[in-house]
OpenMM code with the backbone's topology and positions (N, CA, C; nanometers):
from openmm import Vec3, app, unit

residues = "UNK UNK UNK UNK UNK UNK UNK UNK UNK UNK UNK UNK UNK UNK UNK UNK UNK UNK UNK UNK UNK UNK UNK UNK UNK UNK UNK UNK UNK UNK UNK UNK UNK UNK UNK UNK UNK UNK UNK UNK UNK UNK UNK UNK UNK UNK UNK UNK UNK UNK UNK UNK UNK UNK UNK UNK UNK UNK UNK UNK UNK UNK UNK UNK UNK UNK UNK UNK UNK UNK UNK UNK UNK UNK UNK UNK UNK UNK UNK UNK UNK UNK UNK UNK UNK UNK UNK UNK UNK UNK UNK UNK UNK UNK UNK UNK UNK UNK UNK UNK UNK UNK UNK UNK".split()
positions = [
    Vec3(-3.3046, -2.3670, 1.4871),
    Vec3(-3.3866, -2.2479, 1.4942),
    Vec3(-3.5002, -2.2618, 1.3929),
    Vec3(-3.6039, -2.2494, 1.4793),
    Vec3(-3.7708, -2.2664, 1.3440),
    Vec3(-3.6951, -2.1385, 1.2779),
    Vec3(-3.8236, -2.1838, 1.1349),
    Vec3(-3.7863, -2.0454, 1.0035),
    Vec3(-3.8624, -1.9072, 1.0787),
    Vec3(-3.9693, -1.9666, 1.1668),
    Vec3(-4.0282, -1.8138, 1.1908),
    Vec3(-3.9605, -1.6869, 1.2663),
    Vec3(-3.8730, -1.7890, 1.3805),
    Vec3(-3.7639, -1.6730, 1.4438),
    Vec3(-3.6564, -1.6390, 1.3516),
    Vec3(-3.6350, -1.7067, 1.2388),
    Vec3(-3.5469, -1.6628, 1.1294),
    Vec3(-3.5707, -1.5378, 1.0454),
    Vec3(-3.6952, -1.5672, 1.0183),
    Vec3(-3.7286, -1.4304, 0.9259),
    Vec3(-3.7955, -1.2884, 1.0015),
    Vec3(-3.7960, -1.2759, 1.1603),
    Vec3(-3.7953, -1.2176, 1.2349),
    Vec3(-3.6607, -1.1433, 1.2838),
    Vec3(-3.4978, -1.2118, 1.2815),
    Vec3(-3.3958, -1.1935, 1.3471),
    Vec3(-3.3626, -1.0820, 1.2609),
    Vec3(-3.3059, -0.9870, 1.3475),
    Vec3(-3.2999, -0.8403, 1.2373),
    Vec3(-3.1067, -0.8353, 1.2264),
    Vec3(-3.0702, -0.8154, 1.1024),
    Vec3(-2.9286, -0.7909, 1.0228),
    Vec3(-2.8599, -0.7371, 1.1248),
    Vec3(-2.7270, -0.8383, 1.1404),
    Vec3(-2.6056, -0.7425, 1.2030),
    Vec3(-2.5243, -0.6650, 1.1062),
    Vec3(-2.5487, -0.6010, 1.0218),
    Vec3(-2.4602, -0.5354, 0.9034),
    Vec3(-2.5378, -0.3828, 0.9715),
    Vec3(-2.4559, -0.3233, 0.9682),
    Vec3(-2.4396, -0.1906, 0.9832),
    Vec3(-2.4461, -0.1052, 0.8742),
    Vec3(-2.5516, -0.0128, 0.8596),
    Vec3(-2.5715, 0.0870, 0.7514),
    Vec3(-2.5198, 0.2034, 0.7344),
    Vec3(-2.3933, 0.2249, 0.8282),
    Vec3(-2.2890, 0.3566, 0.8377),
    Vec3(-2.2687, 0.3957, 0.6935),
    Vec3(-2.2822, 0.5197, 0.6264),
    Vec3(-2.2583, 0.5314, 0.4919),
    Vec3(-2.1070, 0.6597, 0.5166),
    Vec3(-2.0315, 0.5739, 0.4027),
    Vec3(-1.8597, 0.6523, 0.4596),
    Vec3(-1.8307, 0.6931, 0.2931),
    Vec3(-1.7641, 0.8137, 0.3140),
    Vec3(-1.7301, 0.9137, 0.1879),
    Vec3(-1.6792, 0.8014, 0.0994),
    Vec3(-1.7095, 0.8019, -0.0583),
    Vec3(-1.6271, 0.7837, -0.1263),
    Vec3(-1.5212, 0.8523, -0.1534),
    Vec3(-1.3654, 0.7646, -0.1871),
    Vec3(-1.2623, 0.7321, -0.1781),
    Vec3(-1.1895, 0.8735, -0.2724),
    Vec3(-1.2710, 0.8385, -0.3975),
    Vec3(-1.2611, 0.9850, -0.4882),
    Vec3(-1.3191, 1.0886, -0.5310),
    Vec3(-1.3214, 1.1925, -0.4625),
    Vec3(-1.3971, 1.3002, -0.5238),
    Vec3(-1.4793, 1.3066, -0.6813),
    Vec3(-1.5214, 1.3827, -0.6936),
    Vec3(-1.5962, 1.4272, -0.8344),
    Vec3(-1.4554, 1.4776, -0.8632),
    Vec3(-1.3740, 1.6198, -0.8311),
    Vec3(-1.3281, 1.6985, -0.8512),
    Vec3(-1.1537, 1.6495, -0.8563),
    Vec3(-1.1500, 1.5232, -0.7550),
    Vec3(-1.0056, 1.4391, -0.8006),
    Vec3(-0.9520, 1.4150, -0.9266),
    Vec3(-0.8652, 1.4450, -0.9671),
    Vec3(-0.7738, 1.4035, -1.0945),
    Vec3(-0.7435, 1.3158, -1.0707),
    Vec3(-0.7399, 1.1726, -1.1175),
    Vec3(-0.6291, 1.0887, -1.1208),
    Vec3(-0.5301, 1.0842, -1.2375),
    Vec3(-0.4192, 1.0975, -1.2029),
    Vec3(-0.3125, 1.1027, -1.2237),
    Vec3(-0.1987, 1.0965, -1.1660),
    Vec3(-0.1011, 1.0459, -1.2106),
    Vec3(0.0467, 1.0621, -1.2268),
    Vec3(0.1214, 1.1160, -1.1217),
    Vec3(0.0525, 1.2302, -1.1250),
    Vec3(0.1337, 1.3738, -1.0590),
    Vec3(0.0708, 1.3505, -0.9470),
    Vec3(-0.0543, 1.3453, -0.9086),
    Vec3(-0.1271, 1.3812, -0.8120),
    Vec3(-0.0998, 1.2790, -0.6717),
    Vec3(0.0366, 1.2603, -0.6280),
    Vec3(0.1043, 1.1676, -0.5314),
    Vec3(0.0213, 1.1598, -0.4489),
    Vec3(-0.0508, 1.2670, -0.3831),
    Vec3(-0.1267, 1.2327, -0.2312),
    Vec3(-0.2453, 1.1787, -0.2740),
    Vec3(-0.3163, 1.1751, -0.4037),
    Vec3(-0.4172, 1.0799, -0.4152),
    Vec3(-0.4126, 0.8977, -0.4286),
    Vec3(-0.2769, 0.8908, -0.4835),
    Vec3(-0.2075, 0.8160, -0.5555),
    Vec3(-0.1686, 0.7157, -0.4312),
    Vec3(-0.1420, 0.7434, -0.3176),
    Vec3(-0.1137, 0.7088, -0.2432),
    Vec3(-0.1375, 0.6568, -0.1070),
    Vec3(-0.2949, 0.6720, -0.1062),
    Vec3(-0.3662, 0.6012, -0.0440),
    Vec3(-0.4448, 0.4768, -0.0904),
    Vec3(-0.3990, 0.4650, -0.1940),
    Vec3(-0.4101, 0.3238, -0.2915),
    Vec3(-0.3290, 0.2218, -0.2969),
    Vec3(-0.1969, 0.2154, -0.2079),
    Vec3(-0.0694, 0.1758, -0.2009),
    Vec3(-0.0873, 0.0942, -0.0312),
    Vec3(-0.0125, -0.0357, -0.0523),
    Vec3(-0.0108, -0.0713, 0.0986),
    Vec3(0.0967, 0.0000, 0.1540),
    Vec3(0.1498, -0.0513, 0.2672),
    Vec3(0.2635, -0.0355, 0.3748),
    Vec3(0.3658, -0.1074, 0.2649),
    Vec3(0.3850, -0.1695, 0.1735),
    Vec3(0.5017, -0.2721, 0.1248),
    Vec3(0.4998, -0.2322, -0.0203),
    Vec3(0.3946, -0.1340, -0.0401),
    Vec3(0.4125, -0.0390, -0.2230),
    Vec3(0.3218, -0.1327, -0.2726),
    Vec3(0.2162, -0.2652, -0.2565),
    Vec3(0.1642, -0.3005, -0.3509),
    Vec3(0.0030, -0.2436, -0.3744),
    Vec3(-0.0456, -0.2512, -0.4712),
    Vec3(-0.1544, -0.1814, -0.5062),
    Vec3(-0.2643, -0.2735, -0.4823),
    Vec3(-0.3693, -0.2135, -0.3644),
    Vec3(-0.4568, -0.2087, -0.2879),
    Vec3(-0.5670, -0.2889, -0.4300),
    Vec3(-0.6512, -0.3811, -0.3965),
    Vec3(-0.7622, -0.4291, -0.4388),
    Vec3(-0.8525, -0.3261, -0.4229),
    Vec3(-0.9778, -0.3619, -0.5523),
    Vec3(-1.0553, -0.2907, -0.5799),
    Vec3(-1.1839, -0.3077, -0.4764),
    Vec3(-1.1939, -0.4367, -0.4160),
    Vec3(-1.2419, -0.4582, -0.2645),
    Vec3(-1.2372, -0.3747, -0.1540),
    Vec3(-1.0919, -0.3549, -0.1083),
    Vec3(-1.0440, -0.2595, -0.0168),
    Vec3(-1.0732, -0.1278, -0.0542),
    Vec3(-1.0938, -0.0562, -0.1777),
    Vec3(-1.0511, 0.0601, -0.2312),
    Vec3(-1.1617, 0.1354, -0.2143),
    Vec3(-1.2641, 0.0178, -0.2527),
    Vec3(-1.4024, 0.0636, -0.2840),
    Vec3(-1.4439, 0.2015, -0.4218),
    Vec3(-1.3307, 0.1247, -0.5059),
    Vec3(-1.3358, 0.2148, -0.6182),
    Vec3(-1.4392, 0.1340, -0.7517),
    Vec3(-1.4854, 0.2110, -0.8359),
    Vec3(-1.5829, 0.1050, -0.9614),
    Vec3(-1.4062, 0.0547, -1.0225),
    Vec3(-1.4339, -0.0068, -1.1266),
    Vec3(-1.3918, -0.0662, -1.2124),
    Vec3(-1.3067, 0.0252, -1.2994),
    Vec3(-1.3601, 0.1787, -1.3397),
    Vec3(-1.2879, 0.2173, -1.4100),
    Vec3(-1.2023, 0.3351, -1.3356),
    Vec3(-1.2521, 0.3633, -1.2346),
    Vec3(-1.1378, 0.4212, -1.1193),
    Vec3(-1.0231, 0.3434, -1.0751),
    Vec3(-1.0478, 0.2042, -1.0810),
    Vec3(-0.9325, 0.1059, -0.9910),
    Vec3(-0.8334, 0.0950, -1.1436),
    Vec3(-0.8596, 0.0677, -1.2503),
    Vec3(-0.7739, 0.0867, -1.3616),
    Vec3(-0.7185, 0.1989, -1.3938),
    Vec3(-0.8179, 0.3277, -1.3654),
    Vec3(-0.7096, 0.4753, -1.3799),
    Vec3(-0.5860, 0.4419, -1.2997),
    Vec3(-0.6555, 0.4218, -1.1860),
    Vec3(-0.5779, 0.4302, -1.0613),
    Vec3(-0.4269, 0.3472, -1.0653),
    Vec3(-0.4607, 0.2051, -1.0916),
    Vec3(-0.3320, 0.1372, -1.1412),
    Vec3(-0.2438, 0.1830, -1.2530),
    Vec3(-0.3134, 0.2749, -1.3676),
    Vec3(-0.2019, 0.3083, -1.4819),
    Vec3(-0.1432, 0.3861, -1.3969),
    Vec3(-0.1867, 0.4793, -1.3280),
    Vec3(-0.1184, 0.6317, -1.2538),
    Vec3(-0.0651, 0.5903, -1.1662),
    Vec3(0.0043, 0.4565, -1.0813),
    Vec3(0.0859, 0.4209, -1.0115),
    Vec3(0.1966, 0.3900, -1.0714),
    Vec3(0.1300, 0.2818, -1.1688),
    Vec3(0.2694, 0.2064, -1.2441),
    Vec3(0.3385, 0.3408, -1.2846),
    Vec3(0.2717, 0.4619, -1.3780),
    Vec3(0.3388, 0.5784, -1.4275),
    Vec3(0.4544, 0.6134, -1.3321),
    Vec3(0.3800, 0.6407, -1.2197),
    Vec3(0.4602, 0.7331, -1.1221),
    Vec3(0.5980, 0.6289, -1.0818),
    Vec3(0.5705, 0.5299, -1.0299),
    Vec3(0.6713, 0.4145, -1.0412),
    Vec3(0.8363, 0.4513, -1.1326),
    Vec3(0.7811, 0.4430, -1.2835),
    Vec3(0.8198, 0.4405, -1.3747),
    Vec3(0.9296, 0.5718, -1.3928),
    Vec3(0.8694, 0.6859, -1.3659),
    Vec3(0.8905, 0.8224, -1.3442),
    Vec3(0.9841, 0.8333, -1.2083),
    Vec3(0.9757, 0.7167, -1.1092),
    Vec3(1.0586, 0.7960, -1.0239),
    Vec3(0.9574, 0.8399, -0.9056),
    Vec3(0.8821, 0.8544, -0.9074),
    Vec3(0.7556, 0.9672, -0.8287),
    Vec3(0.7612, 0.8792, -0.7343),
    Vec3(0.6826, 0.7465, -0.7031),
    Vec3(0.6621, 0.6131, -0.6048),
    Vec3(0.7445, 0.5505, -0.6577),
    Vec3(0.8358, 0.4991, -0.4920),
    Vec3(0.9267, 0.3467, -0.4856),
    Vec3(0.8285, 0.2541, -0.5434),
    Vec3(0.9058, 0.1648, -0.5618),
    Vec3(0.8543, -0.0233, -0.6545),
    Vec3(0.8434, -0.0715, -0.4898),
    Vec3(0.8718, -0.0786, -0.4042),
    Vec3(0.8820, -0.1582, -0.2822),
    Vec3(0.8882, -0.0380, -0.1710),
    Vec3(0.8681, -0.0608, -0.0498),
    Vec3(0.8385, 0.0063, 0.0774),
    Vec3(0.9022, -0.0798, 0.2067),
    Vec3(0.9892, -0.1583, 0.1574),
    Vec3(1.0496, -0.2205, 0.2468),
    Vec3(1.1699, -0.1302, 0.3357),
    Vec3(1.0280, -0.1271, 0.5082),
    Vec3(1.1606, -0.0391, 0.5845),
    Vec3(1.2124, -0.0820, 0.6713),
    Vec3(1.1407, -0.2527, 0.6696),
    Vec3(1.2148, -0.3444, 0.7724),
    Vec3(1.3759, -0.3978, 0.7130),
    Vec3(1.4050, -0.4179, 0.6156),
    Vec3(1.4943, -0.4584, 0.4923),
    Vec3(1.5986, -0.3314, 0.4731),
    Vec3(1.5691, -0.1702, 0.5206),
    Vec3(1.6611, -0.0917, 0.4659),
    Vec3(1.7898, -0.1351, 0.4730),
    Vec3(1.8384, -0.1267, 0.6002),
    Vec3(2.0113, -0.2081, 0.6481),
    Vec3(2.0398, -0.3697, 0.5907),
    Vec3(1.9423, -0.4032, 0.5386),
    Vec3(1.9803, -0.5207, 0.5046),
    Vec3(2.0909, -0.5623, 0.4755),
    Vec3(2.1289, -0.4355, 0.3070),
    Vec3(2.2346, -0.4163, 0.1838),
    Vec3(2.3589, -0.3893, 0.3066),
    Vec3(2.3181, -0.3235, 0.3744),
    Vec3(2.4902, -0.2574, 0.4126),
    Vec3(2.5513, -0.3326, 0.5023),
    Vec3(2.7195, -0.2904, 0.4999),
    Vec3(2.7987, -0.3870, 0.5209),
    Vec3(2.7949, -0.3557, 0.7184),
    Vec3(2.8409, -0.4607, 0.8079),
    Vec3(2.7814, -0.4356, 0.9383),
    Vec3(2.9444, -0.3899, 0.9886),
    Vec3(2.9630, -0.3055, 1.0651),
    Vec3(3.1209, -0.2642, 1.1282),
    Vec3(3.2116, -0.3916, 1.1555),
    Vec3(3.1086, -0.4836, 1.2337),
    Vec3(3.2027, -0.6002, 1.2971),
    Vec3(3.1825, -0.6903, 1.2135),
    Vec3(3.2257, -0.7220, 1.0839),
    Vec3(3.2794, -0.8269, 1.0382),
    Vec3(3.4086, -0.9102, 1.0775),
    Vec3(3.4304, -1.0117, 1.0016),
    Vec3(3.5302, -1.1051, 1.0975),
    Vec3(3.6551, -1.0476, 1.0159),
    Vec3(3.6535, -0.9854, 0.8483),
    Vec3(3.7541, -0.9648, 0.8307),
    Vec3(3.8071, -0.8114, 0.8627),
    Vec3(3.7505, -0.7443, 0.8677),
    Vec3(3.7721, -0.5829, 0.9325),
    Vec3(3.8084, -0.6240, 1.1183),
    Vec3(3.7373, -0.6863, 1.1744),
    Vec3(3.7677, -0.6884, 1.2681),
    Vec3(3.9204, -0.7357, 1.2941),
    Vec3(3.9813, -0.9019, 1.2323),
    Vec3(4.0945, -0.9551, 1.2075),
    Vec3(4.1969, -0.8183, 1.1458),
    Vec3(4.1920, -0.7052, 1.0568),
    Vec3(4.2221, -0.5818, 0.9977),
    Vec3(4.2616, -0.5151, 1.0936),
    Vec3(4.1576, -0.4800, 1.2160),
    Vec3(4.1902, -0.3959, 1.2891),
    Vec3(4.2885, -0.4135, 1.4138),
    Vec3(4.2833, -0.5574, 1.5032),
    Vec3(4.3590, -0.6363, 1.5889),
    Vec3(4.5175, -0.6264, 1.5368),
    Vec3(4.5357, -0.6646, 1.4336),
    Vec3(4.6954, -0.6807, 1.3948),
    Vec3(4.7603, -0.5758, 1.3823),
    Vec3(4.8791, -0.6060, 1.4574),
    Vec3(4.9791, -0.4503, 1.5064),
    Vec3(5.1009, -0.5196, 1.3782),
    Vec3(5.1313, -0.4228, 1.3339),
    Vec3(5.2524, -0.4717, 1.2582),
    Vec3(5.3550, -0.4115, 1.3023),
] * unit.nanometer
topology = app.Topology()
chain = topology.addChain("A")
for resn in residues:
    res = topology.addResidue(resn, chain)
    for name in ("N", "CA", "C"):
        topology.addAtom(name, app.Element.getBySymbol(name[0]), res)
């Protein structure tokens, strides 16, 4: 492609302008779970400042007031809901099952 149709070809980037993420009037904090929580993936880990589209000193509030809540109890450490049944024991095991067959 010559340079002249180059500096003619007009930008595929799209100039849609979309709300920032945090209000003026947002608290971040601790407490404030439903803010807190759109900062969080599907698996509990904390969203890049890329994705977030937060500055620098919002994405650091933002991470102390997770770990807090974490800490507190407020947000699970993990979001694993493929894994829930993992832990538990399954009915038909071989030795419950062998348990249940024998007539004495």
């Amino acid at each position: 492609m010559d340079k002249s149709k180059r500096l003619f070809r007009k930008s595929k980037r799209s100039f849609r302008r979309r709300l920032p993420p945090i209000q003026s009037g947002d608290k971040i904090d601790y407490r404030n779970i439903g803010l807190i929580s759109r900062f969080i993936s599907e698996q509990g880990k904390i969203l890049s400042r890329r994705v977030n589209r937060l500055t620098l000193k919002q994405q650091r509030l933002i991470t102390l007031a997770i770990k807090q809540a974490r800490i507190l109890s407020s947000l699970p450490f993990l979001n694993n809901l493929n894994n829930k049944n993992r832990f538990e024991r399954s009915e038909s095991t071989a030795r419950t099952t062998r348990l249940r067959t024998r007539k004495k």
